[in-house]
N, C-alpha and C positions, 0 to 999 in steps of 0.2 A: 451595578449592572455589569456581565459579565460579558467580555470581546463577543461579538458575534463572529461564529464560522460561517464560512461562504460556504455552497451545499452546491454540489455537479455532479458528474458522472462521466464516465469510461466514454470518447467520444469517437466516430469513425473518423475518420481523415481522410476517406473516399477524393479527391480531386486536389490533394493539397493538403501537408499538413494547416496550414490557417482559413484556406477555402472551407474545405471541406469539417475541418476540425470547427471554428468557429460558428458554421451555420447551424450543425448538430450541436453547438452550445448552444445556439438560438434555438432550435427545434423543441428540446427539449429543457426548457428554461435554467440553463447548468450558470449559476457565478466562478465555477472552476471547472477545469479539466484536463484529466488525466487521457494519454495517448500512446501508443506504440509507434515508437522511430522507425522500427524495421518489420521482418517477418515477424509475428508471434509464435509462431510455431516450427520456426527454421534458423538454419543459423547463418544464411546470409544478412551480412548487414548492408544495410542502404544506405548514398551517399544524401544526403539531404540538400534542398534548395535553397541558397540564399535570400532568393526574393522569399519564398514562403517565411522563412525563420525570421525573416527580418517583421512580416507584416503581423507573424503568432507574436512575436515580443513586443511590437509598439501598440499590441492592442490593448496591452493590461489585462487581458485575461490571466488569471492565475492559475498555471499549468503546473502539472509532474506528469514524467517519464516513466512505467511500466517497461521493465526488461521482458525479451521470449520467455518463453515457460519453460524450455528445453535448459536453462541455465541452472544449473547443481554445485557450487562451490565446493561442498561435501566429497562427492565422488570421487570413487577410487580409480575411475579409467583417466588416464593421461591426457585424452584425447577429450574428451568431456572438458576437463579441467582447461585444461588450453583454452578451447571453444567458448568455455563460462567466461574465461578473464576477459578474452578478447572482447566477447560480447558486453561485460558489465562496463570495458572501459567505453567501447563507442557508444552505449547508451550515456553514461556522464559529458563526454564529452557532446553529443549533439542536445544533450541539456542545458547542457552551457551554451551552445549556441543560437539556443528558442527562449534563454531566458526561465528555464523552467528553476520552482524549487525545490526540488528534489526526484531523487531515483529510485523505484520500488525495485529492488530484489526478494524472492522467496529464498526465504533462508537454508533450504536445501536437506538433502539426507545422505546421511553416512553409506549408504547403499550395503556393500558388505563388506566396509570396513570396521572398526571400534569408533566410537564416537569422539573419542581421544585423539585418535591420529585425521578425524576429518575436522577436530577441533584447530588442528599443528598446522593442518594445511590452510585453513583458512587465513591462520597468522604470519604465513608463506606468501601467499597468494592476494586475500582480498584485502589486508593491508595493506599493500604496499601501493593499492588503487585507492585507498582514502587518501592516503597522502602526495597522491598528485591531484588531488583534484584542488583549485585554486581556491584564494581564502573568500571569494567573491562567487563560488560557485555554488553547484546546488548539494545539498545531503543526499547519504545512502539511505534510505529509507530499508530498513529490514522489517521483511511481511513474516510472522510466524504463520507455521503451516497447520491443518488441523487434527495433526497426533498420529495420520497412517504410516505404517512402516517404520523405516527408520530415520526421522525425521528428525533433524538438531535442536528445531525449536517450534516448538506448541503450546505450550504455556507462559504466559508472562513469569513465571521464573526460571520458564529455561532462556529468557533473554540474558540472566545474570553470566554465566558461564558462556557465553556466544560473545557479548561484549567485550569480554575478558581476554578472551581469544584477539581479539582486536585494538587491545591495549585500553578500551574504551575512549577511544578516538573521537574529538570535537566532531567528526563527519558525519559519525556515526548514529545515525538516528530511527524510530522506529514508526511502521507503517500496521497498525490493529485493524486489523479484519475482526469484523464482530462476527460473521457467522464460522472462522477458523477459530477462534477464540473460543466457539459457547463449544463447536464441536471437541475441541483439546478438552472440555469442562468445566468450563467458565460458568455461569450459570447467567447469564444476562438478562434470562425474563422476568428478572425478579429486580428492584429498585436495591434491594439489599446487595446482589453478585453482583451490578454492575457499582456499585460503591466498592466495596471489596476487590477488583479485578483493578480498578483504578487508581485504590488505594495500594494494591500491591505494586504497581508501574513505577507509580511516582516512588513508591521505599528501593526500588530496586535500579531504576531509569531514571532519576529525575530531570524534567526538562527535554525529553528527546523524544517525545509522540508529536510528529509533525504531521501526522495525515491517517485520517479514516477512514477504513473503506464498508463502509454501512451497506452491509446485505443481512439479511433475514434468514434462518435456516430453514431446510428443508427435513431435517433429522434433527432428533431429540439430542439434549446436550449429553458431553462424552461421546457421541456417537463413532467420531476419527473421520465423519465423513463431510468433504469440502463439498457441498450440493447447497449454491444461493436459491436464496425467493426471495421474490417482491417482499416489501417492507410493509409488514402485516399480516402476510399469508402466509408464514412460517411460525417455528415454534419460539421464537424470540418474542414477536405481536410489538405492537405499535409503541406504547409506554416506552419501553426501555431505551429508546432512541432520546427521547423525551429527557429522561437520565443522564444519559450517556452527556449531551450537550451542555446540561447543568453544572455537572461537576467539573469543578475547579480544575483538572487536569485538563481537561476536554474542551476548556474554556478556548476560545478563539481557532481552534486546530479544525483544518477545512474536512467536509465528509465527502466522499465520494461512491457512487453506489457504482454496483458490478454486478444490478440483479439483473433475471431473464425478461426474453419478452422483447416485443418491439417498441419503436421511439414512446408512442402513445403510453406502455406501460413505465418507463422510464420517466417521462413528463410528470406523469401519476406519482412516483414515486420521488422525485424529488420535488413536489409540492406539499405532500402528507409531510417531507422533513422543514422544509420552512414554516408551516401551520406549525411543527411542533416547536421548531424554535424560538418563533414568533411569538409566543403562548408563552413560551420560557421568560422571554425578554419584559413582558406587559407586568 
């Protein structure tokens, strides 16, 4: 019998990160979840509350950290760059202090630079942020993106050369978005692509997928385009989660959904993954 994954989702934190975080794990039946510390969209950061962090940590919920979206490690403006580090470090650190295991960064795009010299900067820059983070703290979770522009990493083998970049660093670990993943061209609605995509992780990663974030697409694979659905109303369809959980890579590594819609549909949505795990396990 294979670990089972705990299965959650992207939670509001309306009134509190543990208030408000926790009741939206009850709301929508989440075993884990994932949250933003600060603005997601801005790049002020926010001082956090000790009572709250203390009441998310002793509750044993199983948490990670999503960084803003405005974060580009890649990037050639200075000022970007600055704004990225500052921000990737206050999100490890208030991870560390919620107890969380791990930090989602999207791994970013060379914008209009070579992809060589966003590869140099990164081994400047976000380096030197794995290695303060404590041997008791949480991983970097790096989220590949799905293939627009100029992006460093959309395929699981453009994880090899990104890691590289980073000495491939104990910290260093990976966050698979399944609907970034089919989008790059993954092929995931087939039992066969998601064997193959996970067989290529493990030859390339092994041991460093610490978290799923299970969305559905809304565009056919190869598309480049990062548009979630609900799990089953896309072009990925129900099965391949089913998969995905099976395989031995996937075994124990928590899911988390980021599809649309409100709580109701969310609840939906991580109940269809437990039937399907559930189903796995019997």
């Amino acid at each position: 019998m294979t670990s089972l994954s705990l299965i959650g989702g992207h939670v509001f934190v309306t009134g509190g990160l543990a208030k408000g975080g926790l009741q939206c794990a009850s709301d929508i039946g989440a075993e884990m979840i994932q949250v933003f510390v600060t603005n997601p969209r801005g790049w002020a950061l926010t001082a956090g509350d000790p009572e709250q962090d203390a009441k998310l940590r002793e509750s044993g919920m199983s948490s990670f950290v999503h960084v803003p979206y405005l974060v580009n490690m890649g990037s050639p403006s200075a000022d970007t760059l600055e704004k990225s580090t500052a921000t990737v470090r206050h999100g490890l650190r208030r991870a560390y202090e919620i107890g969380a295991e791990g930090v989602v960064v999207h791994t970013g795009s060379a914008v209009s630079q070579s992809r060589e010299d966003a590869l140099r900067q990164l081994h400047e820059h976000l380096l030197p942020l794995l290695e303060e983070i404590p041997d008791d703290g949480p991983d970097l979770l790096l989220e590949p993106m799905a293939g627009q522009g100029a992006m460093l990493c959309a395929t699981v083998q453009d994880l090899e050369p990104y890691l590289t970049a980073l000495d491939w660093h104990p910290k260093a670990g990976v966050c698979l978005d399944t609907c970034h993943a089919f989008a790059a061209g993954h092929d995931l609605s087939t039992a066969a692509g998601v064997k193959e995509t996970l067989d290529a992780l493990h030859a390339i990663a092994p041991g460093r997928l610490k978290l799923i974030h299970a969305n559905d697409s809304k565009d056919v694979c190869g598309s480049k385009k990062d548009r979630h659905e609900n799990i089953g109303a896309g072009h990925i369809g129900i099965e391949p989660f089913g998969e995905l959980m099976r395989h031995p890579v996937a075994a124990g590594v928590p899911l988390c959904i980021e599809t649309p819609g409100p709580i109701d549909k969310h609840r939906e949505d991580i109940e269809l993954l437990k039937k399907l795990r559930d189903r796995e396990e019997r």
